[in-house]
TORPA-4810 file (N, C-alpha, C, O; in nm, 3 decimals):
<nodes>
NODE_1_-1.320_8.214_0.084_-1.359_8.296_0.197_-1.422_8.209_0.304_-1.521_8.138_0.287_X
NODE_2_-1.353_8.222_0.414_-1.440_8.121_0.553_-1.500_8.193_0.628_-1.524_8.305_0.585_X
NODE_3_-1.537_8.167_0.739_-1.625_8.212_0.862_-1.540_8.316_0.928_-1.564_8.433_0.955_X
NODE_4_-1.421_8.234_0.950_-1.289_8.274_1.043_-1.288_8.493_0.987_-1.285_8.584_1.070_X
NODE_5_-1.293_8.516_0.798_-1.278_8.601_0.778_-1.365_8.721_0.871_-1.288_8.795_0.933_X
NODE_6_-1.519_8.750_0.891_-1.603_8.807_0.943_-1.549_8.880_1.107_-1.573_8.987_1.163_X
NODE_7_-1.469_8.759_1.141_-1.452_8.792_1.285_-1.376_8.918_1.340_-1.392_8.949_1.459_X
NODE_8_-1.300_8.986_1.265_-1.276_9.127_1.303_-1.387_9.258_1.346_-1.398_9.337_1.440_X
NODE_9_-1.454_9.231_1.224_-1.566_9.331_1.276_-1.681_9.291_1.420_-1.761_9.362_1.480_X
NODE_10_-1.647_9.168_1.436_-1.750_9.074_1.553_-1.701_9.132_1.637_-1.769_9.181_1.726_X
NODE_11_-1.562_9.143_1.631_-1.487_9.191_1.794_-1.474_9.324_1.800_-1.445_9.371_1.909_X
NODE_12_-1.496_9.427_1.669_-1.542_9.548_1.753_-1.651_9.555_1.814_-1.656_9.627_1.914_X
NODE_13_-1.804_9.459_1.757_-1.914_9.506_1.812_-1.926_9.413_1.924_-2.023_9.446_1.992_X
NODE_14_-1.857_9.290_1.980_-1.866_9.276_2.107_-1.802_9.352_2.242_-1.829_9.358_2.362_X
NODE_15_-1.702_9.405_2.154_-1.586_9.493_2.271_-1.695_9.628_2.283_-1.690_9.680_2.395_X
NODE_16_-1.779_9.684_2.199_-1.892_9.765_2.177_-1.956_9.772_2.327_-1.953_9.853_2.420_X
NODE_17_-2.021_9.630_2.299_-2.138_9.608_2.367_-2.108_9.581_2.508_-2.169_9.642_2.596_X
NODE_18_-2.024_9.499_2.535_-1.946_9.503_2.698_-1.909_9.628_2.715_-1.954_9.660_2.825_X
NODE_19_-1.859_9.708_2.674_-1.802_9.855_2.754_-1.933_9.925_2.804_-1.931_10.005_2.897_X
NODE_20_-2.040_9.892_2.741_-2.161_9.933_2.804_-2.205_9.863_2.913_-2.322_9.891_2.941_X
NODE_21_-2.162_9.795_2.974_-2.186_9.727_3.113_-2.166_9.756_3.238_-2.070_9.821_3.279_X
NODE_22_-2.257_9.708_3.308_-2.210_9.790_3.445_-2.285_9.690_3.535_-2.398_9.641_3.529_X
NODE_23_-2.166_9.676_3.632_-2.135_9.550_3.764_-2.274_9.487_3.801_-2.354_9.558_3.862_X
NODE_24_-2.298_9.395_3.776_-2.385_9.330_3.860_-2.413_9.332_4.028_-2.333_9.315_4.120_X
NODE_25_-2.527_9.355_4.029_-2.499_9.378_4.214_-2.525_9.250_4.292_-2.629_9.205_4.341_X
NODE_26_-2.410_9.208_4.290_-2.366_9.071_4.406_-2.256_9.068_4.418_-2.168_9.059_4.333_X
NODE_27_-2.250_9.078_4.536_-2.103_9.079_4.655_-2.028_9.007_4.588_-1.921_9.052_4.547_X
NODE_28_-2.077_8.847_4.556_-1.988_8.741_4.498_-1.872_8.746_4.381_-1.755_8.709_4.372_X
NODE_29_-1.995_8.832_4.271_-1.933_8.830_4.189_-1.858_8.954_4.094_-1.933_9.048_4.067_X
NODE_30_-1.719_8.963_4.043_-1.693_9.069_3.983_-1.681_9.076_3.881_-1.616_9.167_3.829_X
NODE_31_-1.742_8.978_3.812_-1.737_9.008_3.655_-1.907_9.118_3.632_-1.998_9.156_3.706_X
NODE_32_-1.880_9.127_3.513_-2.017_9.231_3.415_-2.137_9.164_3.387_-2.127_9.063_3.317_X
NODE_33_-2.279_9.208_3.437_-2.367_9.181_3.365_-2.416_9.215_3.277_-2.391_9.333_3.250_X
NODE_34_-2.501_9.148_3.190_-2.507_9.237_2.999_-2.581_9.374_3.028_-2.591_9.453_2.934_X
NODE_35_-2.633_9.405_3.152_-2.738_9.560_3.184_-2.791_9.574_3.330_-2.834_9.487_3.405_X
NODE_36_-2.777_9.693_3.346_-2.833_9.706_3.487_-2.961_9.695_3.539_-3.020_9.711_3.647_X
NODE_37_-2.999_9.638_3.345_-3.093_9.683_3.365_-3.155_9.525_3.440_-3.259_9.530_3.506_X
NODE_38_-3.093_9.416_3.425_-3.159_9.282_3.475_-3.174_9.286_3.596_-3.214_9.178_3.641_X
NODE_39_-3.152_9.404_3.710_-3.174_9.354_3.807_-3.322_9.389_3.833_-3.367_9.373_3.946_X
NODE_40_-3.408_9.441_3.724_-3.554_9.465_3.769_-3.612_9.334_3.707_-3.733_9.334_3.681_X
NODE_41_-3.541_9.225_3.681_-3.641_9.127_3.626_-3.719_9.039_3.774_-3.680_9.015_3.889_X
NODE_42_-3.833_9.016_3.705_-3.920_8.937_3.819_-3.842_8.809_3.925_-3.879_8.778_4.039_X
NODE_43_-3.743_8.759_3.859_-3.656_8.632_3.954_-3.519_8.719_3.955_-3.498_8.826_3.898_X
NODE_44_-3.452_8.660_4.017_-3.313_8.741_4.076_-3.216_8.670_3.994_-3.224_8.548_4.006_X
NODE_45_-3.093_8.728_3.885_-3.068_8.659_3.794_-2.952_8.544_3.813_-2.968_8.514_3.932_X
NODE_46_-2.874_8.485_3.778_-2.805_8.411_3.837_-2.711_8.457_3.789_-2.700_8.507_3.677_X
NODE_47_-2.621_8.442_3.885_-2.452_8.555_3.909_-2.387_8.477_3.822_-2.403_8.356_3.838_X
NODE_48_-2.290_8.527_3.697_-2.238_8.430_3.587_-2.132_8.415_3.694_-2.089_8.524_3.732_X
NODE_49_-2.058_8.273_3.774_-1.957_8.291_3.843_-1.847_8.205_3.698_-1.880_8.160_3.589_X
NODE_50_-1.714_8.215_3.768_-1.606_8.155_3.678_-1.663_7.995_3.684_-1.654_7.925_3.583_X
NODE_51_-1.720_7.943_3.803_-1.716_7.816_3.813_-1.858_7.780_3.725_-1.860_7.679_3.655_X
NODE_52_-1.950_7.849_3.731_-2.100_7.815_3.586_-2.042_7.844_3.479_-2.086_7.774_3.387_X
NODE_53_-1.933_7.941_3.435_-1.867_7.910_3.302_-1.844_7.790_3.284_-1.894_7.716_3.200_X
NODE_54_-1.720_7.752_3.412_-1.677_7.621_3.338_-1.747_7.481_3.345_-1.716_7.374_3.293_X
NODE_55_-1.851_7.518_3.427_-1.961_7.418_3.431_-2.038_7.378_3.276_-2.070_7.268_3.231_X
NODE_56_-2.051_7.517_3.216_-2.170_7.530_3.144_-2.087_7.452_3.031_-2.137_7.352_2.979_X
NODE_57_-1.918_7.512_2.982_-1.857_7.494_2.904_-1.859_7.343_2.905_-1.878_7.299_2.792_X
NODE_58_-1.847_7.273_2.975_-1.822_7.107_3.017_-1.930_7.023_2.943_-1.919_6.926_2.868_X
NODE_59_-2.063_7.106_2.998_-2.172_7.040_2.988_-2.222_7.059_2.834_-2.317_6.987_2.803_X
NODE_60_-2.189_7.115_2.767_-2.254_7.131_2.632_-2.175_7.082_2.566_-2.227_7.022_2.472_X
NODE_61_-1.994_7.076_2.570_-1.933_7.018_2.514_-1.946_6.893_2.477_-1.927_6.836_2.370_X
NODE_62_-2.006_6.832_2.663_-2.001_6.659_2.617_-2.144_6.653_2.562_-2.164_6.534_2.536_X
NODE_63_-2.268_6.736_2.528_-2.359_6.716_2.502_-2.301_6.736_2.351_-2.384_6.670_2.288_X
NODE_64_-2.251_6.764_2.298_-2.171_6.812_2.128_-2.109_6.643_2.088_-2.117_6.574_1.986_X
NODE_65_-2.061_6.627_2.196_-1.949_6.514_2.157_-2.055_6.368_2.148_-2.045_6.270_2.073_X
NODE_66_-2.153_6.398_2.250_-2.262_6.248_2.273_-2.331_6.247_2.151_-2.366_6.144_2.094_X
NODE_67_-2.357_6.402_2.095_-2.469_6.436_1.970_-2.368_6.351_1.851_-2.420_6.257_1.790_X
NODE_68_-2.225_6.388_1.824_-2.149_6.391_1.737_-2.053_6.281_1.805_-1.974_6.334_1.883_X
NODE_69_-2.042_6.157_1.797_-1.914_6.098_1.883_-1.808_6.066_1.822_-1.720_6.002_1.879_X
NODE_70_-1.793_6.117_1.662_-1.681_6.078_1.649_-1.598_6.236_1.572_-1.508_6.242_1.489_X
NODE_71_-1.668_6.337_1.634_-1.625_6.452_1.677_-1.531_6.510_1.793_-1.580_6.485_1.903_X
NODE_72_-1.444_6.561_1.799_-1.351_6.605_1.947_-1.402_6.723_1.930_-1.390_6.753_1.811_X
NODE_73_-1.449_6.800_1.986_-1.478_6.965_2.016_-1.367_7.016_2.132_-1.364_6.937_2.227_X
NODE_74_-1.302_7.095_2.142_-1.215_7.130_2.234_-1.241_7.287_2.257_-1.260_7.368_2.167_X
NODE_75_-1.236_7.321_2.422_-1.260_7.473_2.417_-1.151_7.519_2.473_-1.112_7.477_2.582_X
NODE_76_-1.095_7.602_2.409_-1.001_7.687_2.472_-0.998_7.826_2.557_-1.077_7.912_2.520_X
NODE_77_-0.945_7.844_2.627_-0.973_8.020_2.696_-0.811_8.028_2.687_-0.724_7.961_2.742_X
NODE_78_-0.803_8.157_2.578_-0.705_8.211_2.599_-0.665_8.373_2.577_-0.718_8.449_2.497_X
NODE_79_-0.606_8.389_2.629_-0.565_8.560_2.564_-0.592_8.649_2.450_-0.612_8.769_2.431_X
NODE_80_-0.585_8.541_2.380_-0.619_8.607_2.202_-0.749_8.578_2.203_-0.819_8.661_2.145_X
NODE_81_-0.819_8.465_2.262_-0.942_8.459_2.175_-0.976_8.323_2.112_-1.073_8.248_2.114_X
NODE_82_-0.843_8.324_2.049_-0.838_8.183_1.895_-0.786_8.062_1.989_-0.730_8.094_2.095_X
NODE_83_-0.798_7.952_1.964_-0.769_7.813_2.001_-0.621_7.798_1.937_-0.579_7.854_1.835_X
NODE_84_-0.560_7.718_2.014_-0.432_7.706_1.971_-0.391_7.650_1.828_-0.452_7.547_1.798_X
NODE_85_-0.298_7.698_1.733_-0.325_7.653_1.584_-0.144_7.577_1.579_-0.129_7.495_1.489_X
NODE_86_-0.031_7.602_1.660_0.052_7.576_1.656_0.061_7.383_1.557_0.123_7.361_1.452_X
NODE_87_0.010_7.320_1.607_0.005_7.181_1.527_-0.028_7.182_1.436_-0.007_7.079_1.372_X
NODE_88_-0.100_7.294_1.368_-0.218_7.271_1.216_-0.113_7.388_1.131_-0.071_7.502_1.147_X
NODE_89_-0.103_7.262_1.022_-0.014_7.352_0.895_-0.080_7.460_0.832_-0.197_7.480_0.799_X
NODE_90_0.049_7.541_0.822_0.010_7.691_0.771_-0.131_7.659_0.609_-0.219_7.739_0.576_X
NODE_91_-0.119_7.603_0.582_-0.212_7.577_0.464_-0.378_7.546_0.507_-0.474_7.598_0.450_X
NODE_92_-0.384_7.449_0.620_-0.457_7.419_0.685_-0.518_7.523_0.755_-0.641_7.519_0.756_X
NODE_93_-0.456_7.627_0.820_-0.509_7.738_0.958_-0.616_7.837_0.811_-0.597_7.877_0.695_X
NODE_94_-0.725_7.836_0.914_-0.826_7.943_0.847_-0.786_8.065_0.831_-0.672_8.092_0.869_X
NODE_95_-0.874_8.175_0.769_-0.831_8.297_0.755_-0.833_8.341_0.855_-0.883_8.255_0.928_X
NODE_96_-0.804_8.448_0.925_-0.792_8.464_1.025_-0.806_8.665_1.044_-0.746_8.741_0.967_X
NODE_97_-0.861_8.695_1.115_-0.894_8.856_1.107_-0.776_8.933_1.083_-0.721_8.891_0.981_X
NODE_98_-0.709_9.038_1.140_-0.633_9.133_1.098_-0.620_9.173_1.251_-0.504_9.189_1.290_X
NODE_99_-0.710_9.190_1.333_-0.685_9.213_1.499_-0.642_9.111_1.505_-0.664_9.011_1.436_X
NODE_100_-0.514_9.144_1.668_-0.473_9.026_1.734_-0.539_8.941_1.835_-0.498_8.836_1.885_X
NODE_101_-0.682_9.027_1.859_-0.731_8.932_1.927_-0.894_8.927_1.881_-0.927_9.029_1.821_X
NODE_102_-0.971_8.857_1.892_-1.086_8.839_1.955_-1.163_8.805_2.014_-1.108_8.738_2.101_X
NODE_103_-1.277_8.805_2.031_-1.372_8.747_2.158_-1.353_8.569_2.137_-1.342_8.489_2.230_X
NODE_104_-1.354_8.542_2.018_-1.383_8.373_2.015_-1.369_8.324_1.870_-1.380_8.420_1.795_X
NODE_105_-1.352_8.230_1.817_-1.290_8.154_1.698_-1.336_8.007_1.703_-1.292_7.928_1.786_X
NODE_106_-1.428_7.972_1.608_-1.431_7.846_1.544_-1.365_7.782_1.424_-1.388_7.815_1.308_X
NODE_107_-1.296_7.703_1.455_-1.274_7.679_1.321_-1.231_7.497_1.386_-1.208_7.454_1.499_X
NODE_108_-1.240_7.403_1.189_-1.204_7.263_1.251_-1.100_7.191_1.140_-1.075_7.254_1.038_X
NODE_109_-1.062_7.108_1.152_-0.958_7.061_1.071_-1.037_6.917_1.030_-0.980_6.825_1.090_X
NODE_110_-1.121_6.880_0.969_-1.151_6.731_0.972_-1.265_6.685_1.118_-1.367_6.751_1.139_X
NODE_111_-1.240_6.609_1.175_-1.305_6.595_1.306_-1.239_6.662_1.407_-1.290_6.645_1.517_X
NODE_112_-1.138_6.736_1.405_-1.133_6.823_1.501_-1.184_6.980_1.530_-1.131_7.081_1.484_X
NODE_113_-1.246_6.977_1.577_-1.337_7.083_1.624_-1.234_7.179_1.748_-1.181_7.134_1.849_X
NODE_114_-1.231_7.329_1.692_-1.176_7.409_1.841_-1.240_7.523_1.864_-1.244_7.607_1.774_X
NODE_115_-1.293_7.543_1.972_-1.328_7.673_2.010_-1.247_7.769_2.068_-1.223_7.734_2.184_X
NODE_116_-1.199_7.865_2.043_-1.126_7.978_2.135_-1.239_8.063_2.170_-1.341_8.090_2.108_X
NODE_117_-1.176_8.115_2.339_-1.282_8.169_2.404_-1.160_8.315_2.434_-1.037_8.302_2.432_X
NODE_118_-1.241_8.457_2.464_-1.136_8.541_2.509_-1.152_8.548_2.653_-1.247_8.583_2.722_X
NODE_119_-1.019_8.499_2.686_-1.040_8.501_2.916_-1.001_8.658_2.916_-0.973_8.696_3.030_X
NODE_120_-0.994_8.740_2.838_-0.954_8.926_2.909_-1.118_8.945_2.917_-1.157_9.031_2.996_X
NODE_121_-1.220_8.868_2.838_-1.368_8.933_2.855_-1.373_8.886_2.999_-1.291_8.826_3.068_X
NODE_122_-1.529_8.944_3.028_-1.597_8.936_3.119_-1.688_8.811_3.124_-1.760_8.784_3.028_X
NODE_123_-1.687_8.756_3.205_-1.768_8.595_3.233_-1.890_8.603_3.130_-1.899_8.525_3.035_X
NODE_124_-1.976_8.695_3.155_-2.094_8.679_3.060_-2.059_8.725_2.978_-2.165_8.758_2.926_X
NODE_125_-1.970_8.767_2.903_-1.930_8.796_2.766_-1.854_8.671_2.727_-1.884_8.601_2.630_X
NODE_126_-1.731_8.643_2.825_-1.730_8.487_2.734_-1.784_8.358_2.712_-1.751_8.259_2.648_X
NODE_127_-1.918_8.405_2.815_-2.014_8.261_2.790_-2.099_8.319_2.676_-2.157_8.237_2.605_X
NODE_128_-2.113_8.450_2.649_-2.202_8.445_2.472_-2.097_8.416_2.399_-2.140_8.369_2.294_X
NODE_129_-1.969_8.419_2.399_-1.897_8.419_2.299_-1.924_8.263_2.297_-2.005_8.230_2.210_X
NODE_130_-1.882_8.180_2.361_-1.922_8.029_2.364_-2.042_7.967_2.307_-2.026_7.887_2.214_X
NODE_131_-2.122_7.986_2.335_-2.251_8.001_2.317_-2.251_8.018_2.206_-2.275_7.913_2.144_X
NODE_132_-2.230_8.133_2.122_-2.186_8.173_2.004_-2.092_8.062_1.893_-2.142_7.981_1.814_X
NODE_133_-2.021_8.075_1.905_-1.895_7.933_1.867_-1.961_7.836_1.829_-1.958_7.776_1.722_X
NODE_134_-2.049_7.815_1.959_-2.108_7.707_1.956_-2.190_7.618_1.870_-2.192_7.502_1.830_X
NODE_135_-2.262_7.739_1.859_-2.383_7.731_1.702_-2.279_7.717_1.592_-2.303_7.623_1.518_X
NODE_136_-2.139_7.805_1.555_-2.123_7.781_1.433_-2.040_7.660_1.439_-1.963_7.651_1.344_X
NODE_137_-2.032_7.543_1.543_-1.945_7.438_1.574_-2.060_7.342_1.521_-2.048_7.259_1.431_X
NODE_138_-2.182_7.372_1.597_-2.305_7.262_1.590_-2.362_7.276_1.409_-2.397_7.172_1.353_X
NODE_139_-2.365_7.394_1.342_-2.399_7.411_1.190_-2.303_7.356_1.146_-2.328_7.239_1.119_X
NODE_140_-2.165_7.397_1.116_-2.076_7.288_1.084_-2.064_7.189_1.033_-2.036_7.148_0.920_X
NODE_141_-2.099_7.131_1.174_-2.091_6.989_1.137_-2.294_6.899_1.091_-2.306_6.786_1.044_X
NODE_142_-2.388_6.975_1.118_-2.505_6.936_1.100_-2.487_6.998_0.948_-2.501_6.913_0.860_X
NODE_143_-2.464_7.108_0.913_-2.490_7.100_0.760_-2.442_7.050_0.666_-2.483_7.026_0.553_X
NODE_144_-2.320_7.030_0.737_-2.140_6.983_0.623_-2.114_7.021_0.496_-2.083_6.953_0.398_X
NODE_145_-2.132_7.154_0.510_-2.129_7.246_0.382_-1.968_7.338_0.379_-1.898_7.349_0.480_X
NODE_146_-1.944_7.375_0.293_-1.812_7.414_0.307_-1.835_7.571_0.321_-1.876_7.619_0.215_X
NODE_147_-1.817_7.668_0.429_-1.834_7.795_0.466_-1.717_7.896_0.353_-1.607_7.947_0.375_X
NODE_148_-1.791_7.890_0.253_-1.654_7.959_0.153_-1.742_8.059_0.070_-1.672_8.086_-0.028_X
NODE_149_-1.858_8.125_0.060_-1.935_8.188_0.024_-2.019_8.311_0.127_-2.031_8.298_0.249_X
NODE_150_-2.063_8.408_0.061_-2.157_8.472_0.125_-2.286_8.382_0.191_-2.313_8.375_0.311_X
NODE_151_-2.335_8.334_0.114_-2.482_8.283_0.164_-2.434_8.133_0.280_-2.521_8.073_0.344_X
NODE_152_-2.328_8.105_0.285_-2.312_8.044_0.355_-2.239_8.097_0.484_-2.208_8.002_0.556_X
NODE_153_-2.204_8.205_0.531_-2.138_8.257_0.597_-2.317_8.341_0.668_-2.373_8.344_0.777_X
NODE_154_-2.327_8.359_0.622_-2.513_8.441_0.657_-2.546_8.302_0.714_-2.546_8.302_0.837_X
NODE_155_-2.568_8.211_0.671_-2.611_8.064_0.714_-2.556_8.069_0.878_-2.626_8.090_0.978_X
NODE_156_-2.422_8.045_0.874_-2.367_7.991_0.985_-2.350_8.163_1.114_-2.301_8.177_1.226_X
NODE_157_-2.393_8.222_1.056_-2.408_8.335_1.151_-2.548_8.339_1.214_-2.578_8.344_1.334_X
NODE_158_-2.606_8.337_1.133_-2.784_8.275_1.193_-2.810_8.204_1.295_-2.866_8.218_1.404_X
NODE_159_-2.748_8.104_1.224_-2.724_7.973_1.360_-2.663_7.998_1.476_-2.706_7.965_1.586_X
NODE_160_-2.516_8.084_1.444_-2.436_8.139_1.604_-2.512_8.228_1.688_-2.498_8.242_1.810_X
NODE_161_-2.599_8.294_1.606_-2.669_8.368_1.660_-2.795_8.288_1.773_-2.799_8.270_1.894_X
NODE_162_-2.886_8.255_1.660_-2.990_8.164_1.752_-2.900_8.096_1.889_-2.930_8.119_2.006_X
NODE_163_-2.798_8.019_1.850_-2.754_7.927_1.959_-2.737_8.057_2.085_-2.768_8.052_2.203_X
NODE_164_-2.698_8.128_2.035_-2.648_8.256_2.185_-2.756_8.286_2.219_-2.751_8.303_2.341_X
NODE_165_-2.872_8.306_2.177_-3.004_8.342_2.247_-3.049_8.216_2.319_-3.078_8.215_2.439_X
NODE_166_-3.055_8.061_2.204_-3.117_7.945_2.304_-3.077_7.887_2.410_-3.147_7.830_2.494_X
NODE_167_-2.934_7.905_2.405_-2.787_7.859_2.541_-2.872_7.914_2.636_-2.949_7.855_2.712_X
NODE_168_-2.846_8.069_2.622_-2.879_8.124_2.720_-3.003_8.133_2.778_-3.022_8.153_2.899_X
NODE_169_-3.080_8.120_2.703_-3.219_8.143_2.782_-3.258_7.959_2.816_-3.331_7.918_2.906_X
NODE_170_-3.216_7.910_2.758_-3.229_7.737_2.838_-3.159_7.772_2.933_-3.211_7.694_3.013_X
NODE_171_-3.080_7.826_2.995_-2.954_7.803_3.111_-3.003_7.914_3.209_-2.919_7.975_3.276_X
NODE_172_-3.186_7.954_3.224_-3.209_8.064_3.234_-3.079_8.234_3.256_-3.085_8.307_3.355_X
NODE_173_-3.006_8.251_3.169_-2.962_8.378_3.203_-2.964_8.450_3.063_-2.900_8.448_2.957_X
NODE_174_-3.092_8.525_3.128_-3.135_8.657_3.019_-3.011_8.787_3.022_-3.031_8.890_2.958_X
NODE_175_-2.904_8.770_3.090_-2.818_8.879_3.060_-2.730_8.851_2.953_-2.671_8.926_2.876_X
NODE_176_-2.733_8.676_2.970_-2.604_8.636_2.834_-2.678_8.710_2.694_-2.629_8.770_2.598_X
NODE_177_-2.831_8.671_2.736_-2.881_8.711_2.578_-2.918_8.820_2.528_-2.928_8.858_2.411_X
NODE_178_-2.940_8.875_2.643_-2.994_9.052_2.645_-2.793_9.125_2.533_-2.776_9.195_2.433_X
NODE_179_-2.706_9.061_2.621_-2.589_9.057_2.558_-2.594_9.059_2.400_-2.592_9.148_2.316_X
NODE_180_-2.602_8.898_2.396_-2.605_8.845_2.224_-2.678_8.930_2.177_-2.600_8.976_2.093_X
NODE_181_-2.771_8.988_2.166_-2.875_9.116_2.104_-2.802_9.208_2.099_-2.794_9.246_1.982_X
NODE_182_-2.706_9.302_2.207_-2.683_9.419_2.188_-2.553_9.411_2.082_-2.510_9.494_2.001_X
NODE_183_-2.507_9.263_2.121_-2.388_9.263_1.989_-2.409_9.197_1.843_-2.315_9.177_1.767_X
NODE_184_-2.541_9.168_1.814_-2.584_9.110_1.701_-2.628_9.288_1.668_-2.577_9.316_1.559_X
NODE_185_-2.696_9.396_1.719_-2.730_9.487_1.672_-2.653_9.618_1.647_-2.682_9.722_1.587_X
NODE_186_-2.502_9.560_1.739_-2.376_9.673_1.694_-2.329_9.613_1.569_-2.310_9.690_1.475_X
NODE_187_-2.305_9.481_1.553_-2.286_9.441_1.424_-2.344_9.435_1.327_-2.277_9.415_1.226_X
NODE_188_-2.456_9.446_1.317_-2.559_9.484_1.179_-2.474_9.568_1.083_-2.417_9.511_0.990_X
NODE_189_-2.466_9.678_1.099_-2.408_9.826_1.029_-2.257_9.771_0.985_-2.187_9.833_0.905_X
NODE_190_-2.227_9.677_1.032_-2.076_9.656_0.982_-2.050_9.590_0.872_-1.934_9.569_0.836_X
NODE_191_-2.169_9.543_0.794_-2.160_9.432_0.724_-2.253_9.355_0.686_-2.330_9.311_0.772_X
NODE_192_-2.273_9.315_0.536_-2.377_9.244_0.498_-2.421_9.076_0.609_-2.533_9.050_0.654_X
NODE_193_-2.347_9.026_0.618_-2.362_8.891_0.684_-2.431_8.916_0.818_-2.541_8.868_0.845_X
NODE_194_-2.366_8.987_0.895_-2.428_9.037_1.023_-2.602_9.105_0.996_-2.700_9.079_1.066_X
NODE_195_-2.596_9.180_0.893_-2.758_9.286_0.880_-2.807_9.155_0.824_-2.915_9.129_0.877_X
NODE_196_-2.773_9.069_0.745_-2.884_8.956_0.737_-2.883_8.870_0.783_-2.981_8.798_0.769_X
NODE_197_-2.763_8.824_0.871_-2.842_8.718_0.971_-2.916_8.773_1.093_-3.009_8.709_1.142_X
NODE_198_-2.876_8.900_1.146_-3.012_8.947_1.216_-3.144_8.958_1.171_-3.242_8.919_1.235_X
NODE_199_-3.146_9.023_1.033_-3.292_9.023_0.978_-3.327_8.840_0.980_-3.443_8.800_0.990_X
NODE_200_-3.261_8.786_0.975_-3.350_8.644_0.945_-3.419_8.619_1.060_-3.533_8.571_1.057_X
NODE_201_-3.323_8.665_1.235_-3.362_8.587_1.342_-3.468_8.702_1.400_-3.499_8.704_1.519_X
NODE_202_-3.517_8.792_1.306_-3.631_8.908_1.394_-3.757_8.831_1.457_-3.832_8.858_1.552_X
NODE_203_-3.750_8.732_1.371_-3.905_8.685_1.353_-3.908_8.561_1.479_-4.019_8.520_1.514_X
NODE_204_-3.800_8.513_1.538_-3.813_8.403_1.637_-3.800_8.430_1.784_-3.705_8.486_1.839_X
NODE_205_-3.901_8.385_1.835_-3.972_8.421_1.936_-3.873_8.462_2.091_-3.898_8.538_2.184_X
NODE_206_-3.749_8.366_2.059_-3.617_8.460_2.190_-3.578_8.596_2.131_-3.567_8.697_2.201_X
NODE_207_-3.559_8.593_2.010_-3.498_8.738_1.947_-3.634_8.838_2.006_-3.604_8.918_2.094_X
NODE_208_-3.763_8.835_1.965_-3.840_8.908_2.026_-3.848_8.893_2.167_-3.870_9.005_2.212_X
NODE_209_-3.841_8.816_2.251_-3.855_8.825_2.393_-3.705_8.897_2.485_-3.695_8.946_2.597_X
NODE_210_-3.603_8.872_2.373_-3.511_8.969_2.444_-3.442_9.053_2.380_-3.322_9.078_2.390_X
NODE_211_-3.565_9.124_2.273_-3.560_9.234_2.143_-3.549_9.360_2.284_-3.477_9.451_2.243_X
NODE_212_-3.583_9.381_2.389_-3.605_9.524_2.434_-3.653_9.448_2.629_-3.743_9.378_2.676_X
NODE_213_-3.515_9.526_2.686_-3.435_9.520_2.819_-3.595_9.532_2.902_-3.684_9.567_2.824_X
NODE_214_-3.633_9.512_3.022_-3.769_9.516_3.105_-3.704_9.687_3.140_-3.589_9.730_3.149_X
NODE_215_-3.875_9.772_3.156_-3.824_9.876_3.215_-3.782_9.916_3.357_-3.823_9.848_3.451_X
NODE_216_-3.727_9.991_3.374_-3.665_10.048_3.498_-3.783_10.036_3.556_-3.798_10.071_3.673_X
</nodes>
């Protein structure tokens, strides 16, 4: 059993949590912010544009690759979700969900590392999904444990998790994470791995600071 298996139920509760969104108010931009509700926060939030995606995506990558250098991390944006598997033998390709698509997919072959990102989401939905990935790209390879168990699948969800709260709130945008929360808490109910890697991250101090939206 790998990581790759979990990801069906991920993509109902992110497709969940984006349908609850509603437009950010800036002219600029037309993608979704994670709530309407960010526009009462004390600083004015920063508009996720396509071009801070691919900024952000750039910049953490080569910070992955400087951490890890004899790692390739590669990110993909595509339609489905998943990174391209066409080169990697059928024996080799991870399990893989039962939907044809989802928000995002880690998986690595040796030192190759791939992220799939979904380009049908919304900018701040596919920068948590990244973000996301991300952590289980960076556990991965920091634990070098083989993801074929429950307690290790809780492991590397923990971690995807934290990373989607720390991305984001280092990169100040509390909507990516206000996000990662509402889809770490649609996914709870779906599944043991999800209800305990949330219970693990209750207790750390971004999960509480963006446990509950500022009021109206």
């Amino acid at each position: 059993m790998g990581q790759a298996k979990i990801k069906g139920d991920k993509q109902k509760a992110l497709e969940a949590a984006a349908k609850q969104q509603e437009p950010l108010v800036t002219p600029t931009t037309e993608e979704m912010a994670a709530s309407a509700d960010v526009r009462n926060l004390e600083t004015t939030p920063t508009s996720i544009t396509e071009e801070l995606l691919q900024n952000l995506v750039r910049k953490h990558s080569d910070i992955f690759m400087s951490r890890f250098p004899k790692i390739q991390l590669r990110v993909f944006r595509t339609w489905s979700g998943r990174p391209p598997m066409d080169d990697v033998s059928e024996e080799l390709r991870p399990f893989l969900p039962d939907a044809p698509t989802v928000s995002g997919l880690f998986f690595n072959i040796g030192k190759d590392y791939r992220i799939g990102i979904n380009k049908n989401y919304t900018t701040p939905a596919q920068l948590m999904a990244f973000f996301h990935e991300y952590g289980h790209a960076w556990y991965r390879r920091e634990a070098n444990e083989q993801i074929d168990n429950t307690d290790a699948l809780i492991r590397t969800e923990t971690a995807a998790l934290l990373s989607s709260l720390r991305l984001a709130d280092a990169e100040g945008l509390p909507e990516v994470a206000y996000l990662a929360v509402d889809a770490a808490r649609t996914a709870a109910p779906m599944g043991t791995v999800y209800q305990k890697a949330m219970d693990k991250v209750q207790t750390d101090p971004l999960w509480i600071k963006y446990s509950q939206r500022p009021s109206a």
